[in-house]
N, C-alpha and C positions, 0 to 999 in steps of 0.2 A: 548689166550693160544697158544702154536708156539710147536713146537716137530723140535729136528734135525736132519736131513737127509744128513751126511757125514757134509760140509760146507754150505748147505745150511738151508736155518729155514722155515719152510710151517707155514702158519700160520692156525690155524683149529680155525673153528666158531661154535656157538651152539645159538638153536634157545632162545630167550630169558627167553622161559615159562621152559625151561629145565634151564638156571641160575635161574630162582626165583624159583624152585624148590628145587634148592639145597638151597638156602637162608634158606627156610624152616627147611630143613634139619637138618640145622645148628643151629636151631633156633633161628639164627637171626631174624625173624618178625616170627610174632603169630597172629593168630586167636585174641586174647584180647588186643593187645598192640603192636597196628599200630604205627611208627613214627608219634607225633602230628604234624597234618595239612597234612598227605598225606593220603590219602584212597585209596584203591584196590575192582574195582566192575565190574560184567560183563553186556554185551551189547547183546545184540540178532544179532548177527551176519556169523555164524556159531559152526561147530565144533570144543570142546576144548577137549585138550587131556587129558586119565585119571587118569594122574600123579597131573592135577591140581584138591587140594579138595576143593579149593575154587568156585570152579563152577559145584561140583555135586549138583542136585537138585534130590528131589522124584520124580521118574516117568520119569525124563528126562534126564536119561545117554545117549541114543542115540541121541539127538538131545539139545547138550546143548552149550553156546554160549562161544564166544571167549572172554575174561578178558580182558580191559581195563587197564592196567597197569598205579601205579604212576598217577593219576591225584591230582592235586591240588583241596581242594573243597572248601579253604577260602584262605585269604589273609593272610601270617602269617611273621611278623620281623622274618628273619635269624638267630636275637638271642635268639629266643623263640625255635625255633629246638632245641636247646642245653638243655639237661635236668638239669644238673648239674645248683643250683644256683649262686656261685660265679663265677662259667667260665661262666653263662650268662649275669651277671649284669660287669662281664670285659669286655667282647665280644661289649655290648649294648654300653658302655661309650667311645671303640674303635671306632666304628662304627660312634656315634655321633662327636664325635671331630674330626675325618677324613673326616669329610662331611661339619659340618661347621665350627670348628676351624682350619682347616689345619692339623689337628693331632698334630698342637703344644699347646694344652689348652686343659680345659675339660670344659665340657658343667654344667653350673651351672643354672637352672629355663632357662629364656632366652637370657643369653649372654654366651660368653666365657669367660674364667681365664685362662689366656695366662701361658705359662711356663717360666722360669728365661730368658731363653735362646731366648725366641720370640718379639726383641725387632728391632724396626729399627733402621735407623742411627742416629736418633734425640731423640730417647728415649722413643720412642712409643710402645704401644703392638700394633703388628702385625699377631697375629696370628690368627685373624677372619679378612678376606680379607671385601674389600669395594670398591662393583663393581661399573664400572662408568657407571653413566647414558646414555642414548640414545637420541641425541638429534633429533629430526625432526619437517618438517612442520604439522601442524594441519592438517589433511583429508578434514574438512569439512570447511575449512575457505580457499578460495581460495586466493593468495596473490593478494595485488592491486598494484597501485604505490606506495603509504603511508600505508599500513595498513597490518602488516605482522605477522602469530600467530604460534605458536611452542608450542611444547609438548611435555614428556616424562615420561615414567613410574617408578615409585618408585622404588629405589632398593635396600630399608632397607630388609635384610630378617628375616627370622620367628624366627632363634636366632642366635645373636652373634651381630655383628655391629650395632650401630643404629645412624641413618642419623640425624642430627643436622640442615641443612641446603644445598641449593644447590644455586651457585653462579653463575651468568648467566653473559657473555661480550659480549658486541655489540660493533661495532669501522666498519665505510664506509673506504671501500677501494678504495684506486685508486692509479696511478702508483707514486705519491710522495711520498707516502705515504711508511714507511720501516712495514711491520706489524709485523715485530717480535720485533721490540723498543717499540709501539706504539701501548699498550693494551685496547685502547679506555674505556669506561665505562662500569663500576661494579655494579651491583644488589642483594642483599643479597634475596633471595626470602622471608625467615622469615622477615627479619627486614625493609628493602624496600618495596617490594611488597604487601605481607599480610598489613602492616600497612598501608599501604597507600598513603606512602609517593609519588608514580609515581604513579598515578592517572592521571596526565593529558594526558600523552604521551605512558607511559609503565603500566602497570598495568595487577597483577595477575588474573587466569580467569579459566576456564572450557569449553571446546569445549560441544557443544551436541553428547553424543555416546555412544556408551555400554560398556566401559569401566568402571568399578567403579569408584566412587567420589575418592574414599580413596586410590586407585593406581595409578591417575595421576594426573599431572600438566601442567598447560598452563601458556603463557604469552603473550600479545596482545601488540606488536610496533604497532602504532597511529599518526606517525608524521614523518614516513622516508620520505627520498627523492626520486622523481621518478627517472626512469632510475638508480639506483643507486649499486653501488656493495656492500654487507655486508656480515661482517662475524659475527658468532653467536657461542660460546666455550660456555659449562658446565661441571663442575665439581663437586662433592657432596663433603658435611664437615661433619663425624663424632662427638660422641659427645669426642671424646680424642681430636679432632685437625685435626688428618688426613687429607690429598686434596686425592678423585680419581682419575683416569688419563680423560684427555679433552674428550669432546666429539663433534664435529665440524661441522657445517652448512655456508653454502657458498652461496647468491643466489643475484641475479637481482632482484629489485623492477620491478614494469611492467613499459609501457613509461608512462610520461608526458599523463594530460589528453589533448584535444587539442578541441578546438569548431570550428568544420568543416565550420559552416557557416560565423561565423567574419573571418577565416582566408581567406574564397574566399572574402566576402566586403572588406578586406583590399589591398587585388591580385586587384581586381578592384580600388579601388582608388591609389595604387601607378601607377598603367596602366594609367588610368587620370592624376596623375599628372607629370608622366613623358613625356604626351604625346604629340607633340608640341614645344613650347618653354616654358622652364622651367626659370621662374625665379625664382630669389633669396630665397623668401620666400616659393616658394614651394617646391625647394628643401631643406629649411629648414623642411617643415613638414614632407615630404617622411623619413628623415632620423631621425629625431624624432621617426617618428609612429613604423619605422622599429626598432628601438632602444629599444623601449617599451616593445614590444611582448618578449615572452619568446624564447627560443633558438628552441624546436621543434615546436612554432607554428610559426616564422619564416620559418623555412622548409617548415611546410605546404603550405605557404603564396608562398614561391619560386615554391611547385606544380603547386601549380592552378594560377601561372603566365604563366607559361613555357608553360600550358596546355594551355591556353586561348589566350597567348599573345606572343607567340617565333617568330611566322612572324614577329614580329616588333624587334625581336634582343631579347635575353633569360636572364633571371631576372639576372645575374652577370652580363652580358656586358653592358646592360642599366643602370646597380646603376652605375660603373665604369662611365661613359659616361656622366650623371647626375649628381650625387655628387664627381666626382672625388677619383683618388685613395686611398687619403687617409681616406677620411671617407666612403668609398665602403667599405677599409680593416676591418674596427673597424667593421659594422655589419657583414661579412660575416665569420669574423672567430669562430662566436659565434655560425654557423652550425658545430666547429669542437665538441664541447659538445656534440651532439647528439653520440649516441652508433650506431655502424654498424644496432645490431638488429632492433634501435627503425628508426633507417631512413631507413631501408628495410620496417618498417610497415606504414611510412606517406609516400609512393609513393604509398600506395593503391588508388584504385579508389574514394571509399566511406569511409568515418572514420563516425561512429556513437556512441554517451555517454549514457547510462545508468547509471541508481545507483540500488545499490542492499542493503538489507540488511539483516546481518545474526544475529539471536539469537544468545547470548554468556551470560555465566554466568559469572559473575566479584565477585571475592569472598576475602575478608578481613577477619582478625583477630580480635577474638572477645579478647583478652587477649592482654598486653604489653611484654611482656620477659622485665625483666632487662636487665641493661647494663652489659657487660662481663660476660651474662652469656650464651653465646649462644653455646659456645664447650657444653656445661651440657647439655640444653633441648631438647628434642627429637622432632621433627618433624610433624610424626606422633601423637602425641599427641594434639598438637595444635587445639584448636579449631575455625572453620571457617564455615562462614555464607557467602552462594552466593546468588546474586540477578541478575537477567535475565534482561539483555539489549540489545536493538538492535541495530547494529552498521552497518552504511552506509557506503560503501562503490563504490565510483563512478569509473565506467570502460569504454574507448573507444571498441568499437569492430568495425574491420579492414577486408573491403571486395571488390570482385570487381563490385559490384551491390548493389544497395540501398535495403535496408530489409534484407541483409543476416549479 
């Protein structure tokens, strides 16, 4: 309330028990017919004034307490405040369809009925959105060299779109490679995975964790390549057809495993057999044996030569020297393979293998879907039976001391 004084406006305030006095007044609110869902009740807190009759009591006008104004005492839809039944049941279908139709449809049981007008560029209804999934690593499945597990949560909602299927791409990256040409392979998770079609290598799953069965999904790669770069896109399929937009994981498998102890026997016997005069035949095995090994156990092999045996000339200048340039070239460029990361980690002192294994529930479809009918079936409906398996997992751990 403001009063003016010449050009300027004061503004004047009043305590609030004096406006809900005057409400009264007015008889806007009653004693019998409070707004449904608000109450007005007092608190022991001190003095109320005696304009308010809501807080006299017998016997204790001088000591009666301060009113608690407006509190909420349930939980009530916004469109239930509204007395009026057709401005409620408009208010309600407003409300619903601006929440999950976009305000272009109305909510029918649990979908939307899109408007003439809510259509995309291809002819689709549009106007219950269809959020993209989130793609990420498993929590509890740590990645290995081979063995890599993702997961994300379902993101059909309670009405309006409903998820048909969610379509998973995998493709290794590396610098030839163009990756926006060059979409690598496709997984229908309904129709691949559930069935069981990638079973050997890819295969549908369930992490162990407190997320419900029925709001996520996993999928277990079984057969990557170490040291490797991969990318990993999803997107959901409605049952109209619809794509959600990508959702994108990028990661390094771990290194190559590597057996610490052949790669020093092998350091020792190229040191024998370079040592002295090398003949023919044994610089044919040196480069044989060297040819064999894999690209980071090669490296190793180079460590614990260098380490053991550089007073006598350091593992490049003795293959050179022995097998001559040209067949020095051919093994040593096979150290360009290795990733910056994974040949910082075999110049450790001590490299040690373990295996681990993690429970993982691997779960199939107990039903077929038809052919072409996979825009129609819902997802969520599907029914699926897991079974608990345990999946090995072998890892080097990288230290400067034995046991750590």
């Amino acid at each position: 309330e403001t009063t003016e004084l010449g050009n300027k406006k004061e503004l004047k305030s009043m305590p609030f028990i004096t406006y809900l006095s005057g409400l009264l007044t007015a008889q806007m609110l009653s004693d019998d017919h409070l707004i449904s869902g608000v109450e007005i009740h007092c608190e022991e807190k001190g003095r109320c004034p005696s304009t308010c009759h809501l807080c006299r009591r017998p016997g204790k006008e001088q000591l009666s307490p301060t009113p608690v104004l407006l509190e909420i005492n349930r939980v009530v839809p916004l469109y239930a405040l509204i007395q009026d039944n057709d401005t409620r049941e408009a208010f309600k279908g407003a409300l619903m369809s601006s929440y999950w139709c976009s305000g272009k449809g109305d909510v029918i049981e649990d979908w939307c009925r899109c408007d003439l007008n809510a259509f995309d560029e291809n002819g689709l209804p549009n106007c219950s959105p269809l959020p993209p999934p989130v793609l990420r690593l498993s929590p509890s499945v740590e990645p290995s060299s081979t063995v890599v597990s993702l997961e994300w949560l379902d993101v059909q909602p309670a009405i309006g779109t409903k998820v048909s299927d969610y379509v998973l791409q995998h493709k290794k990256v590396d610098e030839y490679t163009d990756t926006d040409l060059y979409t690598g392979e496709s997984l229908s998770f309904a129709d691949d995975l559930l069935s069981g079609l990638a079973t050997s290598c890819v295969a549908a799953g369930r992490s162990h964790g407190d997320v419900p069965e029925t709001s996520l999904y996993s999928v277990i790669f079984k057969c990557l390549e170490p040291d490797g770069l991969y990318k990993f896109t999803l997107y959901a399929v409605d049952t109209r057809g619809r794509h959600s937009e990508l959702s994108t994981v990028t990661l390094r498998t771990a290194c190559p495993l590597v057996d610490d102890s052949k790669a020093e026997e092998i350091a020792d016997k190229i040191y024998n057999l370079y040592n002295g005069y090398t003949s023919g035949k044994e610089q044919q095995t040196a480069y044989n044996t060297l040819m064999e090994v894999s690209a980071s156990m090669l490296f190793r092999v180079q460590h614990h030569y260098n380490s053991h045996y550089e007073k006598f000339g350091d593992f490049v200048w003795r293959s050179e020297d022995e097998l001559g340039p040209r067949k020095a070239h051919l093994i040593l460029r096979r150290l360009e393979k290795v990733s910056s990361h994974c040949s910082t980690l075999l110049r450790s002192a001590y490299i040690q293998s373990r295996t681990e294994t993690m429970p993982y529930l691997f779960c199939r479809s107990e039903e077929v879907r038809p052919p072409g009918m996979v825009w129609y079936s819902i997802l969520k409906d599907t029914k699926v039976t897991c079974e608990e398996k345990m999946v090995s997992m072998l890892r080097n751990t990288y230290g400067e001391s034995k046991g750590r």
